[in-house]
C-alpha positions as a Markdown table, in Angstrom:
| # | Residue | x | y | z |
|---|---|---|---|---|
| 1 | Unk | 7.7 | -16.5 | 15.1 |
| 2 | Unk | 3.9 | -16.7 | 16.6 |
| 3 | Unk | 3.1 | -13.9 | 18.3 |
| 4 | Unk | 0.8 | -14.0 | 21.7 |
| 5 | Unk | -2.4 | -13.5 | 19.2 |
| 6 | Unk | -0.9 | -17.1 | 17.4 |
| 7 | Unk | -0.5 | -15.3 | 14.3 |
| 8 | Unk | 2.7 | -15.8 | 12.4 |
| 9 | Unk | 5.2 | -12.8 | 11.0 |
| 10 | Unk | 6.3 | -12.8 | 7.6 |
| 11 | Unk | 9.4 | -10.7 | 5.7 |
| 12 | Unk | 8.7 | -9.7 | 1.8 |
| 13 | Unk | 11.8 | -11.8 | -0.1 |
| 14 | Unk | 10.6 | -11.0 | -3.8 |
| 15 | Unk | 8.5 | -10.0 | -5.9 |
| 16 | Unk | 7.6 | -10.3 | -9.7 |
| 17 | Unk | 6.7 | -7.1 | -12.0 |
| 18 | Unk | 5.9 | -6.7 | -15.5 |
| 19 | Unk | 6.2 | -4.3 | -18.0 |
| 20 | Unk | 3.7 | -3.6 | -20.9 |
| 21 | Unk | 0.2 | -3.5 | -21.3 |
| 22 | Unk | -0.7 | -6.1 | -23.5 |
| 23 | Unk | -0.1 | -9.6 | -23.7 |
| 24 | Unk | 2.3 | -9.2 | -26.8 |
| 25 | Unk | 3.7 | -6.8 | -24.7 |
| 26 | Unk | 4.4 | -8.0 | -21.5 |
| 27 | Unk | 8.1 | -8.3 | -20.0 |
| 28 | Unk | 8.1 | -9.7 | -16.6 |
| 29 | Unk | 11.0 | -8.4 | -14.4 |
| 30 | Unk | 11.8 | -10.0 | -10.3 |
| 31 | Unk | 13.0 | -8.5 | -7.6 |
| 32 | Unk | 15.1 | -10.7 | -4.9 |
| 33 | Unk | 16.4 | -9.4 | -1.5 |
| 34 | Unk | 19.7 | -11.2 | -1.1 |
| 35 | Unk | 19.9 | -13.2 | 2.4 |
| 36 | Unk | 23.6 | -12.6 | 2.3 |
| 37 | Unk | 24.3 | -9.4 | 2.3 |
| 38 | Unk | 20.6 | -8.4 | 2.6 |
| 39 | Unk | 20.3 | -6.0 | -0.4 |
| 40 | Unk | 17.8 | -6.0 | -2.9 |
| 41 | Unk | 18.6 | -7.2 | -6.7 |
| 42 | Unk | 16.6 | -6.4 | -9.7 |
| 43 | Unk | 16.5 | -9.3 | -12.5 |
| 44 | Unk | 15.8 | -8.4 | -15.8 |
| 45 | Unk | 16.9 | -10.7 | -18.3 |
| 46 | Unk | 20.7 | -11.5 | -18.1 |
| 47 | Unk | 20.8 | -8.3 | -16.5 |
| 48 | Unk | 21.1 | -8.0 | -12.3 |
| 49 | Unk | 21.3 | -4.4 | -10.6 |
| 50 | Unk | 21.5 | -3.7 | -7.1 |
| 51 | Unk | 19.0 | -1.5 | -5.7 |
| 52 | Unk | 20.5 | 1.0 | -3.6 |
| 53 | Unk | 17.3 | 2.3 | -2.5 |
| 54 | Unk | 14.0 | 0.0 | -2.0 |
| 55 | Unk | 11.7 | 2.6 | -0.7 |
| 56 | Unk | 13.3 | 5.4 | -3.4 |
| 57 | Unk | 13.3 | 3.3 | -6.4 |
| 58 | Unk | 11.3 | 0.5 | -5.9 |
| 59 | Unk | 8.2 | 1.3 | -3.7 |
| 60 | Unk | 6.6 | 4.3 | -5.3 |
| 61 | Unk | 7.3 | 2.6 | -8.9 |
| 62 | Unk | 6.7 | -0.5 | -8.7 |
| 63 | Unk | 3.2 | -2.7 | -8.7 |
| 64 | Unk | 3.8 | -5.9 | -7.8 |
| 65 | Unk | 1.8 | -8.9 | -9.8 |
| 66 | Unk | 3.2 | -12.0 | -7.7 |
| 67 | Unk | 4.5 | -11.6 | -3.7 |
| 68 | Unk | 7.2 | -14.2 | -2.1 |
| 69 | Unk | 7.2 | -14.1 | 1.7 |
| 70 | Unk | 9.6 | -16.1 | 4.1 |
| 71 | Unk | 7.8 | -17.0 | 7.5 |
| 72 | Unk | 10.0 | -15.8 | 10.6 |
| 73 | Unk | 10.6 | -18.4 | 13.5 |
């Protein structure tokens, strides 16, 4: 979508975290909102929990190292 100002809108899709301080330390964890049923997934491992609240659980909690965005048309 380009708005009047030709600039272009983008959603947040996913996101990659990690864990640890150090790099023998380091566990890197993603985060993937689901274009289905629009919830967010957390992807750790062999392990996927839904998030049942972004802002709750993820926002405050969370630093993001690497940012996917989908532009909107």
């Amino acid at each position: 979508m380009v708005n009047k100002d030709n600039s272009c809108k983008y959603k947040l899709i996913g996101f990659v975290s990690h864990l640890g301080e150090t790099d023998n330390n380091r566990h890197f964890i993603s985060y993937c909102k689901n274009p289905i049923d629009d919830i967010w997934y957390k992807y750790n491992d062999a392990i996927v929990s839904k998030i049942e609240n972004f802002k709750k659980d993820i926002k405050d909690n969370v630093i993001p190292d690497v940012l996917f965005f989908q532009k909107q048309e």
